[in-house]
Rosetta silent file (secondary structure, phi, psi, omega in degrees, C-alpha in Angstrom):
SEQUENCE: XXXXXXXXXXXXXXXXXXXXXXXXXXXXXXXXXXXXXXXXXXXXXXXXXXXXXXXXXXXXXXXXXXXXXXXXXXXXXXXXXXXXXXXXXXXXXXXXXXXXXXXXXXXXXXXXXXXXXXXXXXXXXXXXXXXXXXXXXXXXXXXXXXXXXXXXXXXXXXXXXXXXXXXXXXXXXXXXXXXXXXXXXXX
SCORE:     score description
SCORE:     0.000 S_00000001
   1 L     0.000  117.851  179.380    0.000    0.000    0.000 S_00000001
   2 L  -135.875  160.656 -163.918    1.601    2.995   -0.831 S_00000001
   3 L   -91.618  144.496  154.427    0.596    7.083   -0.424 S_00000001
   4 L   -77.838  152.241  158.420    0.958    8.802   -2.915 S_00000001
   5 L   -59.132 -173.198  176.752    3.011   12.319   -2.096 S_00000001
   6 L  -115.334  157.981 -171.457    1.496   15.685   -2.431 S_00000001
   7 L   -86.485  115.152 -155.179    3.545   17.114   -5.488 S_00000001
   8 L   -63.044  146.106  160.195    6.474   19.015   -4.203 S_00000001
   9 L   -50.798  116.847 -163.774    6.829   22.695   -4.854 S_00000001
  10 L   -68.736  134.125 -178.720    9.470   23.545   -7.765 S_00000001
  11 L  -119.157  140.387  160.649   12.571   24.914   -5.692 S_00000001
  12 L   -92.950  160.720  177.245   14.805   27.137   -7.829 S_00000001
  13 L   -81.282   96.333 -137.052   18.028   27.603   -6.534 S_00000001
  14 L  -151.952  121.234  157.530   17.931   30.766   -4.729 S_00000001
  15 L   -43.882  128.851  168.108   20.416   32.078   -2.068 S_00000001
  16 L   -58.969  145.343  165.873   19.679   32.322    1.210 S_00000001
  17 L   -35.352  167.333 -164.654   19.175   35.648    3.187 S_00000001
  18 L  -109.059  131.946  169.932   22.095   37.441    4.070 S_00000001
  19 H   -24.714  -67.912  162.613   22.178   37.933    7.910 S_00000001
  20 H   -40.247  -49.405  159.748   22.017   40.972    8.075 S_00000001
  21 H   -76.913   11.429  157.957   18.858   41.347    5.983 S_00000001
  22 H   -53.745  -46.946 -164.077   17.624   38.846    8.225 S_00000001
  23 H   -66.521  -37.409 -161.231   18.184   40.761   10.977 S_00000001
  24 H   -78.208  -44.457 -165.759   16.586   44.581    9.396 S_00000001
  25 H   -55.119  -24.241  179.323   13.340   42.238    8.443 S_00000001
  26 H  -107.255    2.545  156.438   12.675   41.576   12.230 S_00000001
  27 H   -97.355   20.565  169.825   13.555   45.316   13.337 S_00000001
  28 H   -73.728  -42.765  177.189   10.966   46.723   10.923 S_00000001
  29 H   -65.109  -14.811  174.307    8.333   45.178   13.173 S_00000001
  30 H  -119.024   27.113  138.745    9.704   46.791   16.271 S_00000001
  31 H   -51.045  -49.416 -155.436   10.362   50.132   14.404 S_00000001
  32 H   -96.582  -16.760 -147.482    6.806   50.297   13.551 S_00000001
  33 H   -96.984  -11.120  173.591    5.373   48.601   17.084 S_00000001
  34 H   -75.129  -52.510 -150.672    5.962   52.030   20.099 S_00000001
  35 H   -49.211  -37.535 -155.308    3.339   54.405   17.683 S_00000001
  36 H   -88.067  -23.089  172.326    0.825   51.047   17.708 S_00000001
  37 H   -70.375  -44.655 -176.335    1.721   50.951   21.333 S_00000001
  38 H   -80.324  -46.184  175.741    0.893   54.789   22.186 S_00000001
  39 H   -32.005  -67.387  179.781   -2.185   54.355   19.988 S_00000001
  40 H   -32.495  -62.026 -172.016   -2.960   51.372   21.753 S_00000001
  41 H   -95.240   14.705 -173.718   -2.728   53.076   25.347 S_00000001
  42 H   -93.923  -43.971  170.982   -4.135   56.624   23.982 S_00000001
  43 H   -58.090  -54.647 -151.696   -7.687   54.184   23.259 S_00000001
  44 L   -72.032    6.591 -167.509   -7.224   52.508   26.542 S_00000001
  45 L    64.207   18.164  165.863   -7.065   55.967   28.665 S_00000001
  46 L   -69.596  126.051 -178.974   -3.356   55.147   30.046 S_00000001
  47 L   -41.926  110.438 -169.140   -2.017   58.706   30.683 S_00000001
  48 L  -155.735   19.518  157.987    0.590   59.495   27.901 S_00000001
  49 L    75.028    8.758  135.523   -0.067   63.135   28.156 S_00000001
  50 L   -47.984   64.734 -177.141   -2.900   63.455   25.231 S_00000001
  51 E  -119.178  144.885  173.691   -4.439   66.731   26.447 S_00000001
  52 L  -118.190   60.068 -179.725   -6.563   69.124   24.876 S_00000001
  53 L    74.890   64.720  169.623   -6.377   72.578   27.155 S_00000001
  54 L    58.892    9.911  179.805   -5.816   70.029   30.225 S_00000001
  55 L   -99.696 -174.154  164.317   -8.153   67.772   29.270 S_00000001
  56 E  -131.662  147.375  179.516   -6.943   64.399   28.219 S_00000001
  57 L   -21.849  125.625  147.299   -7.949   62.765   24.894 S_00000001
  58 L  -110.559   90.279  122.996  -11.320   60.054   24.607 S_00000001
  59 L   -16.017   98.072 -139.875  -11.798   58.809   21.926 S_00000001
  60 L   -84.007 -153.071 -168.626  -15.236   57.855   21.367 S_00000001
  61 H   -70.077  -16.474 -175.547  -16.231   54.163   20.025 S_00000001
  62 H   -90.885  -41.576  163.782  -15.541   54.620   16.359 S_00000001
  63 H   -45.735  -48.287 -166.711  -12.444   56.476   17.139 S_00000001
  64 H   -99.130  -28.165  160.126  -10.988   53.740   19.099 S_00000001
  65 H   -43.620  -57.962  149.490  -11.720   50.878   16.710 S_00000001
  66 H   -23.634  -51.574  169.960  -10.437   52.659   14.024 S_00000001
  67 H   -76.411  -47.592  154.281   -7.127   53.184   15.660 S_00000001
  68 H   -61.962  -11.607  158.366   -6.787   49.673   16.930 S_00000001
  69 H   -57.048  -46.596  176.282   -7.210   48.502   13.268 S_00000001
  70 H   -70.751  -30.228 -177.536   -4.632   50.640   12.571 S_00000001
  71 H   -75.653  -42.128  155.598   -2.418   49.888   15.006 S_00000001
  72 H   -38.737  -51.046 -168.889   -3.142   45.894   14.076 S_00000001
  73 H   -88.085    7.862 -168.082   -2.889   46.346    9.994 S_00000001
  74 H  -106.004  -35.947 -162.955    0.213   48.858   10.697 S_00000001
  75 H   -72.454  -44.612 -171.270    2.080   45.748   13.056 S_00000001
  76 H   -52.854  -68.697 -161.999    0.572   43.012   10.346 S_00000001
  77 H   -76.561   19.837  166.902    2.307   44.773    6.901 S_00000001
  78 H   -85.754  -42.724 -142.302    5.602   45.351    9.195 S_00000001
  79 H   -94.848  -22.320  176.882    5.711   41.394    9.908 S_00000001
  80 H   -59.442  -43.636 -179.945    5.078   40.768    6.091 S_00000001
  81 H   -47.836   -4.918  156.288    8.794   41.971    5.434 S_00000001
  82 H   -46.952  -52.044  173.027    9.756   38.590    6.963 S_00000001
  83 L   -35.330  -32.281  161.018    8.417   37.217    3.833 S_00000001
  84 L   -11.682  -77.557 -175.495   11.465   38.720    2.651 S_00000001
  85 L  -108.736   -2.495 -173.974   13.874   36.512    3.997 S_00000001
  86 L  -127.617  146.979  175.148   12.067   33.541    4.521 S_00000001
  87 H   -44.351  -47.334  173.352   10.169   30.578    2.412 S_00000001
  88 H   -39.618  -43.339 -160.831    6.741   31.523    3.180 S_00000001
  89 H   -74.953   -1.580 -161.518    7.513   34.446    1.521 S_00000001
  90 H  -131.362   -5.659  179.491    8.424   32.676   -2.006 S_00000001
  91 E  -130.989  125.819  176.427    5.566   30.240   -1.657 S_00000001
  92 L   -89.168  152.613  178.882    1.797   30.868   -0.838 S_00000001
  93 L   -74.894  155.633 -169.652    0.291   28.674    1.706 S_00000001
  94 L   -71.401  -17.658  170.803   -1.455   26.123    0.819 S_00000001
  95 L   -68.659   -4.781  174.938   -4.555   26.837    2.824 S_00000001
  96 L   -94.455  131.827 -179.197   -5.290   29.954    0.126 S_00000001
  97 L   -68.602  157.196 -156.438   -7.813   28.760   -2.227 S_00000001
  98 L    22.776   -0.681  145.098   -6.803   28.714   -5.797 S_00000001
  99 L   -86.203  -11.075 -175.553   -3.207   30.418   -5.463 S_00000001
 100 L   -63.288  147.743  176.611   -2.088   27.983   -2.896 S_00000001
 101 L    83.881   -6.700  167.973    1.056   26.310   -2.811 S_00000001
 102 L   -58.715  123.908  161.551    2.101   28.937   -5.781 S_00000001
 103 E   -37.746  101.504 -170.436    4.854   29.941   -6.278 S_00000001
 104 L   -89.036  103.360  168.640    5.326   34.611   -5.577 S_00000001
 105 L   -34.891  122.617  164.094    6.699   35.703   -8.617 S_00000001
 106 H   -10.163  -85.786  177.136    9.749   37.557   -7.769 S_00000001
 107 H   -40.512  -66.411  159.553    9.168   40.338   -9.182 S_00000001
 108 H   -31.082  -68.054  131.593    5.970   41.030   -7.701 S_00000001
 109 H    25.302 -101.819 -159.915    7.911   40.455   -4.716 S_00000001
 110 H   -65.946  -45.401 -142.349   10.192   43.383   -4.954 S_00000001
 111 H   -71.933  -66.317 -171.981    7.896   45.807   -7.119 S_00000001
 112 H   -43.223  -35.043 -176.272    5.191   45.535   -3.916 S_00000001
 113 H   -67.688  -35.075 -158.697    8.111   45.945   -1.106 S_00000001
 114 H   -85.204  -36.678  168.668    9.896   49.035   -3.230 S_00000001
 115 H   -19.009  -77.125  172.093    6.064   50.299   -3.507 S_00000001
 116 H   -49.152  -30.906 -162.537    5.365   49.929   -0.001 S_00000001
 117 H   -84.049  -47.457 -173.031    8.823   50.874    0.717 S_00000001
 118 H   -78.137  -39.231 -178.606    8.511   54.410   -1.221 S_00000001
 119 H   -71.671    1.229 -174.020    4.824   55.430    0.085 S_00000001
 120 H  -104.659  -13.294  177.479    5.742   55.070    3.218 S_00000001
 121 H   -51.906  -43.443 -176.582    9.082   56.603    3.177 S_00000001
 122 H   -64.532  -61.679  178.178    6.811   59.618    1.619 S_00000001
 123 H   -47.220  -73.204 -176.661    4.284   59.225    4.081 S_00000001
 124 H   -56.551  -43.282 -176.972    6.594   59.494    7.508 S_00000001
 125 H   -67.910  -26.825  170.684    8.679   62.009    5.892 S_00000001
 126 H   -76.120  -25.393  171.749    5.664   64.487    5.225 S_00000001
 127 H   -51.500  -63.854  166.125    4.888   63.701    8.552 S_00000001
 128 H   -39.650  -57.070 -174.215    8.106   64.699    9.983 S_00000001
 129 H   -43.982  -37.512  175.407    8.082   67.321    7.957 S_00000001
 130 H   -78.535  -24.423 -163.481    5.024   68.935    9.586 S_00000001
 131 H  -111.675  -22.230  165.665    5.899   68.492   12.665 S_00000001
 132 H   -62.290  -24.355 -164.525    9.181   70.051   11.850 S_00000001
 133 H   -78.661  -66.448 -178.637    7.396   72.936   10.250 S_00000001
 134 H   -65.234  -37.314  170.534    4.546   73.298   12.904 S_00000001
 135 L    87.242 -159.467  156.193    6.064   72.050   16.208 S_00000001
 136 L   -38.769   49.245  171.175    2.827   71.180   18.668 S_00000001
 137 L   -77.784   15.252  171.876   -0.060   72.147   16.989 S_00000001
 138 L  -117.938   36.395  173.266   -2.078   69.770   18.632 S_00000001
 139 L    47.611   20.996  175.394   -1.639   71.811   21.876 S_00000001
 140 L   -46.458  138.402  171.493   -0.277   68.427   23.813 S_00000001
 141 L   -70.816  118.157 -178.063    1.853   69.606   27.363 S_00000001
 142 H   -13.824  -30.588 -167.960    5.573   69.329   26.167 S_00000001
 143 H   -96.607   -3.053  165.012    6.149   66.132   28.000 S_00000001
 144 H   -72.495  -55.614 -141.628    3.206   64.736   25.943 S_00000001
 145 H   -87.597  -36.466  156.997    4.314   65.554   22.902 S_00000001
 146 H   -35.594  -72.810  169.891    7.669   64.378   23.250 S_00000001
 147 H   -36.979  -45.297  165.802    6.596   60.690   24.041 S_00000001
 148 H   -33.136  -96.457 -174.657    4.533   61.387   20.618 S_00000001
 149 H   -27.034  -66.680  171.617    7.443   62.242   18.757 S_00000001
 150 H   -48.433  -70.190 -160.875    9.834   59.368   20.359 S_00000001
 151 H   -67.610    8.558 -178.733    7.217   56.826   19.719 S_00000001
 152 H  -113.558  -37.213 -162.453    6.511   57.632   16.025 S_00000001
 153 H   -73.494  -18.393  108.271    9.837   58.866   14.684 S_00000001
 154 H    33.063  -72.916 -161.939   10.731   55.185   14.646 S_00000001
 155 H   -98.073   33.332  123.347    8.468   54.625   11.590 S_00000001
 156 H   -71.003  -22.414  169.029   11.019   57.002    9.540 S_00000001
 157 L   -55.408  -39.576 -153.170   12.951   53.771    9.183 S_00000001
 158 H   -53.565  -65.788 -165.900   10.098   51.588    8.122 S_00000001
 159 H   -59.922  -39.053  147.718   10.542   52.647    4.235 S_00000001
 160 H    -1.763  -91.198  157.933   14.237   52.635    4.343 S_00000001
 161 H   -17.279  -85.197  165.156   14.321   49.218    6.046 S_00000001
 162 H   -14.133  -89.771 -172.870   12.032   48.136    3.433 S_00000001
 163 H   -64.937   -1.619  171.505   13.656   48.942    0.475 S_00000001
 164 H  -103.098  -22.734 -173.568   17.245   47.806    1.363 S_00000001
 165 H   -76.224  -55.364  166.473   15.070   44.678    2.273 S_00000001
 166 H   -69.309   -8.062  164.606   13.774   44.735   -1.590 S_00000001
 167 H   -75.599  -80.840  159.635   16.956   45.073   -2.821 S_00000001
 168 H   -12.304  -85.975  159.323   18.326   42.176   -1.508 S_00000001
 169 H    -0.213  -93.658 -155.660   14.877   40.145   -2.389 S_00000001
 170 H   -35.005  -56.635 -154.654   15.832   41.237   -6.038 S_00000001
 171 H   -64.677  -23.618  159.276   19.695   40.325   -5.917 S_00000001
 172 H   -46.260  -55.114  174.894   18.548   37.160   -4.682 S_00000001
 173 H   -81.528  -11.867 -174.064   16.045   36.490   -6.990 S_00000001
 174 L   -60.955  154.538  173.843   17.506   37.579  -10.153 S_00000001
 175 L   -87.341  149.329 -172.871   17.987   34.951  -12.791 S_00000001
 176 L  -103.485  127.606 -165.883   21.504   34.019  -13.096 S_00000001
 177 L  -108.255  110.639  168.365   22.647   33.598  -16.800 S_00000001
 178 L   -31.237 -173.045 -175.350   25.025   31.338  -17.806 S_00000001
 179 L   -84.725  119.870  157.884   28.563   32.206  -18.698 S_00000001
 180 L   -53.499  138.745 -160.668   28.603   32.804  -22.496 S_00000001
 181 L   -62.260  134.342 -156.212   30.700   30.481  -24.764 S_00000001
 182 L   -81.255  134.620 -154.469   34.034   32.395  -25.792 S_00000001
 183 L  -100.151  153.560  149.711   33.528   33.690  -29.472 S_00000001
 184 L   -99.320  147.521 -142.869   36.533   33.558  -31.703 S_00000001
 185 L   -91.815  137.193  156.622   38.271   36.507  -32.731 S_00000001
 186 L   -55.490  136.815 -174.398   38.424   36.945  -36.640 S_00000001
 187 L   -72.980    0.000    0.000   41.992   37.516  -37.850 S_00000001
């Protein structure tokens, strides 16, 4: 009696991560994780200096879902840059209906990470930018706004990170072309 196998996945020969981008794929998730953290306790009423003319921030029910989504879907596309460096990432699981067990085109690959990689690079930098420009315009008590500032300026990295992360991905992934056959030189 014998099983048949399940039909193995085509492995190309593809280099492993490089330590190092091993390493920047797991700090982009803790780059991106004090802002989802101050979010996080800014819903929950923890004191983190979120005042409005002494008052301190509430968010009402829509407000605080909203923000814990974000702070969930912000932690979620940080942990995809694992995908990076790792097999899951070069293979879909098999539990997704009709792509499973597929093979993630390279390319796709890198084009979404340098995507991802540029808006947010865009995003946090206009950010900065504003807050370079404006200072505390959201009237916060200095020692609020500070903790603001430390826990978001962090996520100036994230697109960076990223995109040295998609570089790699690429150099990895590129197809490798044999040597060409040595031509002979005409007299």
């Amino acid at each position: 009696m014998s099983v048949a196998a399940a039909p193995a996945v085509p492995r190309r020969d593809v280099r492993l991560a490089p330590r190092w981008a091993v390493r920047v794929a797991h700090l982009i998730p803790l780059v991106v994780l004090p802002s989802g953290l101050w979010r996080i306790a800014l819903v929950t009423g923890v004191p983190i200096g979120a005042t409005l003319h002494g008052v301190p921030v509430r968010p009402g029910l829509g407000e605080s879902l909203y923000i814990v989504a974000l702070s969930l879907v912000s932690e979620a596309l940080a942990l995809l840059s694992l995908g990076l460096v790792r097999p899951w990432g070069e293979v879909l699981p098999r539990r997704l209906p009709l792509v499973g067990g597929r093979r993630v085109p390279p390319w796709f690959a890198v084009t979404a990470a340098t995507a991802g990689a540029v808006a947010l690079t865009l995003i946090w930098g206009y950010a900065a930018w504003g807050v370079a420009v404006n200072g505390n315009d959201l009237g916060f008590p200095p020692a609020g706004f500070a903790l603001l500032v430390v826990c978001y300026a962090p996520l100036l990295l994230w697109g960076p990170l990223l995109l040295v992360l998609a570089g790699s991905y690429h150099h990895r992934h590129r197809p490798t072309h044999p040597a060409r056959p040595a031509t002979p030189r005409r007299p």
